[in-house]
N, C-alpha and C positions, 0 to 999 in steps of 0.2 A: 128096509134100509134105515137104520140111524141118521138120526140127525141132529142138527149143530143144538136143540133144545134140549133133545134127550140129554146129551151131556149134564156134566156140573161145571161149567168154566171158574167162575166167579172165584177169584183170587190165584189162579192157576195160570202158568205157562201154556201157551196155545200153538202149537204148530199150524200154519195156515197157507194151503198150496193155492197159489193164485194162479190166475194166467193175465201178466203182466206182458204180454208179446204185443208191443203197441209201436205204431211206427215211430222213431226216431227223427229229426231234422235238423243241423246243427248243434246238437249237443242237448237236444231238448225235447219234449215229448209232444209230437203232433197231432193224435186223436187219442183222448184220454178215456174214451169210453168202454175200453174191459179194464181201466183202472176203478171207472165211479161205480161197474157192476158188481164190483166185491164191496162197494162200504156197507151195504148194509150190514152183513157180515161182521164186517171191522167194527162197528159200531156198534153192533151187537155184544161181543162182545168187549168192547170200550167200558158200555154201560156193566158187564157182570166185571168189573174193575181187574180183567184178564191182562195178563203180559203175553203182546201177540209175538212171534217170529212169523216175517211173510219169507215167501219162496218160490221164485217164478222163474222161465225159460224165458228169452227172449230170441227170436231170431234160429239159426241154425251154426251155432260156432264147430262143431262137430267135435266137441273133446276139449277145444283149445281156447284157453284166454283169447279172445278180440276186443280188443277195449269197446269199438265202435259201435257194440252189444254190453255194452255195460250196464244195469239198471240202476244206475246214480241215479240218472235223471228221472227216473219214476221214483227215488225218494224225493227229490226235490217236488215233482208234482204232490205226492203223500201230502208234502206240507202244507201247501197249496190249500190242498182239498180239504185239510183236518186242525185250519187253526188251532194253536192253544196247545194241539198234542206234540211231546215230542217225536220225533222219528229220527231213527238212525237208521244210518247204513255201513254195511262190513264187507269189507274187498274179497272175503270168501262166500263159501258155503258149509263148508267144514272145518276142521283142526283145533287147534288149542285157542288161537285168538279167536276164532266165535263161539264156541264154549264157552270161556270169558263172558263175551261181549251178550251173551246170551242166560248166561249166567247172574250178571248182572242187572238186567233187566229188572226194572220196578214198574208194579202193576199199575193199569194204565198207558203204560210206554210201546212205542213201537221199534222193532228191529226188520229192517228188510236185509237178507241175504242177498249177494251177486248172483248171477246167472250160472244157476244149476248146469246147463249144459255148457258149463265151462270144462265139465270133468265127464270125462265118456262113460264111467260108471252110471252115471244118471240114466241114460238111456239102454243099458246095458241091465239094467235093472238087478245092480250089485248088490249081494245083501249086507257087506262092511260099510258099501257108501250110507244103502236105508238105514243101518244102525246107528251109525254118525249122524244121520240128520233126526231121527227119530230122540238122540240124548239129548238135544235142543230144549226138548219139551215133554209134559206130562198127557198133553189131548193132540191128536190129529183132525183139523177139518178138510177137507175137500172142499175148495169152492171153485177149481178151475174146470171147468165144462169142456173146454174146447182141451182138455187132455185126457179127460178121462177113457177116450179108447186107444191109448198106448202104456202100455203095463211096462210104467216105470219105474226108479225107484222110489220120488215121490211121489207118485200116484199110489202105485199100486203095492212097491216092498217096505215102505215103511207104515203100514196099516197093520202087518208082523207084529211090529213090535210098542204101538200105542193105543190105546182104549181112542177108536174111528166112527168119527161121524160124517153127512155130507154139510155143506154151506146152505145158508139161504139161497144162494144161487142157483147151484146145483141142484136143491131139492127142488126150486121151481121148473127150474128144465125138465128134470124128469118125471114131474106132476103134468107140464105144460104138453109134453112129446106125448107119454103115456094117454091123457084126455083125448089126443085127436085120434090115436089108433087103435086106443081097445072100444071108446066108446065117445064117437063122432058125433055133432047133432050133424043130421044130413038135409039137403047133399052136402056132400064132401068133396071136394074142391082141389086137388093139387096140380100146381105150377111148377115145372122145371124146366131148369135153362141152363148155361154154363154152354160152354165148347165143346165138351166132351160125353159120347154115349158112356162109353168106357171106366168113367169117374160116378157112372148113376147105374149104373146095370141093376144091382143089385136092388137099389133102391126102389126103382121103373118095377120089377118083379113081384118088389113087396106091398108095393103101396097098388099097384094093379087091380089087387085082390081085396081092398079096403075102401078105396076110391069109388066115386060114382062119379065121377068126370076127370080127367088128367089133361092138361093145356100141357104141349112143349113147344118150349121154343130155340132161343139160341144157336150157338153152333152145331149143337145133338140133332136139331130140328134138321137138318139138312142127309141125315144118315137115314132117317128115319123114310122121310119123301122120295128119297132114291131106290128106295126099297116098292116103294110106290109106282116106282118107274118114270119119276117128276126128272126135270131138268136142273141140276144142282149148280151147273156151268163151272166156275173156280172157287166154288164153297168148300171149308170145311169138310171134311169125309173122311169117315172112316170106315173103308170098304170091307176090313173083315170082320166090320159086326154088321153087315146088312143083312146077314140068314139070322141074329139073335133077335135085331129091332124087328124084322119080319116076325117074329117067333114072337116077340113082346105084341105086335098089333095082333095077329089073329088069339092070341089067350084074353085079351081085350073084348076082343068079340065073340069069343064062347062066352066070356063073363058078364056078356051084353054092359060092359062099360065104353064108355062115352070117349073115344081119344080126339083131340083139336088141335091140327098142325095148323102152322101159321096159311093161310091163302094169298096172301100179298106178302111181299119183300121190299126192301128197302136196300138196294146193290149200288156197287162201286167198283169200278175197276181197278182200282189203288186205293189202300187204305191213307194215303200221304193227300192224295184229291179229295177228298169228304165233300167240296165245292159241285163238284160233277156225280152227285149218284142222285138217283130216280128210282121211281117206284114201280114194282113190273105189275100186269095186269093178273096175272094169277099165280100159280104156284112155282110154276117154272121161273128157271134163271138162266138166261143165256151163258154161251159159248163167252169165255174172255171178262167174265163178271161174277164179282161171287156176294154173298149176303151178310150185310154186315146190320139187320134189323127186320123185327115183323112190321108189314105196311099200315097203313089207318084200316085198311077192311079188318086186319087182322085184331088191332090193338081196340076196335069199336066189338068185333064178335068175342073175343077176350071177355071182357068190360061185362057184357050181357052175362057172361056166364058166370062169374064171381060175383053177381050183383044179387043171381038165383041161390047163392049157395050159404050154408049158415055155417060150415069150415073151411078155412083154408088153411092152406101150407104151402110156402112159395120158398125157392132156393135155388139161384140162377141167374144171371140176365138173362135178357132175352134177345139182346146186342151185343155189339161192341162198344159195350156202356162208358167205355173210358176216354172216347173219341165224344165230344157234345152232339155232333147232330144224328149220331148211333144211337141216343141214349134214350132217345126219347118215348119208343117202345116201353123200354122196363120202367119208365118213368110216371108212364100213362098206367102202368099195370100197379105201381105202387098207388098211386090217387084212386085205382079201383078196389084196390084192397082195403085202404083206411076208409072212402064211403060204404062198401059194405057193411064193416067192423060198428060203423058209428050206427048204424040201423040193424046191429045184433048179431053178427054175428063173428064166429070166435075165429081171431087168425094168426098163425106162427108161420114168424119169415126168420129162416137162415142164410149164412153166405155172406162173407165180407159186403160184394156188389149191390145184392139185393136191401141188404140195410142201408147202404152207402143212398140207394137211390128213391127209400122212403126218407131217408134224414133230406135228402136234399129236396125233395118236397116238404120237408118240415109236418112229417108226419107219424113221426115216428111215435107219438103217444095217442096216437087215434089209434095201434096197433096193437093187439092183444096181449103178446109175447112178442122179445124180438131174442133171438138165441144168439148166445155168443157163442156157439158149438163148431160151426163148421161142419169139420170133417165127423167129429165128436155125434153132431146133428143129424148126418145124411148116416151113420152106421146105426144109429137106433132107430133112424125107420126101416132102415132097412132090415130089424130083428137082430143085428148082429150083440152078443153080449159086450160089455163096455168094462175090462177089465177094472179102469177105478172105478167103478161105478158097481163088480160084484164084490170088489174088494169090501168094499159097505157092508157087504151084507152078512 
């Protein structure tokens, strides 16, 4: 895979696909942190005196102008973040006025395009639309991760038609994902959580076979125990994968790896009462209560085990993180991550939540890697190929 060095930028036009999908609030940009993941990047080429055009999705408009997806406002932050430089913004992505407006461009300067999926070619991964974004510019980079596995047009049909590289980003991603799976220091350590078995199958399958110890938790954790023959009461379930999760613990144990479901809960009969839940004594959860966190036994035998491990890989809650007194499981699980990390050993955490709930421990630089990938993250371990990511190659 190319990359943004191999190139030659330096005085050249630069196409540059970000992932600018950052929440909104009032007309203003709320967590700017997969805007500050691409400056390197930007500044990178800053410094080879490059005329950048950025290019990012934001949101899901399905085809159609929505103002309330507009990425003004992440020019406005640009500015923000890049004193001194100019930045512009153009109410397209295509046609004659950004041609222009693109055209114009003097090196040094920045142009952010509107929200690509404004135009359902984008997703559609048209090759007139790739063509039109690819006339913008002389170089293609790739620095948005968390799209590189939907073979779009900027992802993946305008790499056709430009001399393509990836970003500093992206190239660390897939240095970062690639180190823990082809060649792990061990043990190796992975955490998974989230609500859903269904959204990690695949994952659970691949990482089984690489892993030397696998922690789940979250709402999956309860498909899994039922399988067990545990009491799940008003949990989460999802009852037609209880023969796969069965099927994922016994390949576990021909593979003599280590699986750790949570042993205590932390239940509620209402998620609207968070006042009234308790902690059950062991794995079961009563009739009329369901599980909205692993208990202290769970979150101390956790703790033990990523403290033994010199990889990890975490991507989940392991709660109902967005509720505060839910939270404190994955919260406990991120303070066992960064003291690991800080006494050696190597860790990458994906997942909106899961970063959410190392930043909110304010640890988020005790952490090895933190991926902006997402979906992007959980299909490369899972082996699946990453369309922009072979478009690279």
């Amino acid at each position: 895979m190319k990359k943004i060095t191999d190139l030659s930028p330096r005085g050249k036009r630069v196409f540059v696909r970000c992932d600018f999908n950052v929440p909104l609030k009032d007309g203003r940009v709320r967590d700017n942190t997969r805007i500050t993941a691409s400056l390197p990047t930007i500044l990178y080429l800053l410094e080879q005196n490059a005329a950048i055009v950025l290019a990012s999705h934001l949101g899901r408009p399905k085809g159609k102008v929505v103002p309330e997806m507009s990425l003004a406002p992440v020019a406005e932050e640009l500015k923000k973040l890049l004193p001194g430089r100019t930045v512009r913004f153009v109410s397209d992505c295509v046609g004659d006025g950004v041609k222009k407006s693109a055209a114009e461009l003097k090196q040094g300067e920045i142009l952010l395009l509107e929200n690509l999926r404004f135009h359902p070619e984008e997703e559609k991964n048209d090759e007139k639309f790739a063509r039109e974004l690819a006339s913008l510019a002389e170089l293609f980079v790739q620095d948005a991760f968390g799209t590189v596995h939907r073979a779009h047009a900027s992802t993946a049909g305008i790499t056709r038609f430009l001399p393509s590289a990836a970003g500093l980003l992206v190239a660390k991603e897939v240095e970062m994902l690639s180190k823990i799976l082809e060649k792990p220091e061990r043990p190796f350590l992975a955490i998974l959580g989230g609500a859903k078995v269904s959204s990690k199958i695949g994952v659970l399958e691949n990482l089984i076979t690489k892993v030397d110890i696998l922690l789940i938790g979250g709402g999956m954790a309860y498909t899994f125990l039922k399988t067990l023959k545990k009491e799940t009461g008003n949990s989460l379930l999802e009852t037609e994968l209880l023969k796969k999760a069965g099927e994922i613990l016994k390949k576990a144990g021909n593979l003599k790896k280590k699986v750790l479901l949570p042993v205590d809960h932390v239940i509620t009969e209402s998620l609207e009462k968070p006042e009234a839940a308790r902690t059950t004594a062991d794995q079961n959860i009563p009739q009329g209560w369901m599980g909205v966190d692993i208990g202290e036994k769970t979150a101390a035998l956790f703790r033990t085990e990523i403290l033994k491990a010199k990889t990890i890989f975490w991507n989940g809650p392991l709660g109902v993180f967005e509720t505060e007194p839910f939270s404190r499981g994955t919260r406990e699980t991120a303070r066992a991550i960064a003291e690991a990390t800080s006494k050696g050993a190597i860790s990458v955490i994906g997942g909106g939540d899961s970063i959410a709930a190392v930043n909110k421990e304010k640890a988020g630089d005790k952490i090895t890697h933190l991926s902006t990938g997402g979906g992007a993250s959980l299909e490369f371990m899972e082996g699946i190929e990453l369309p922009g990511i072979e478009a690279l190659q």
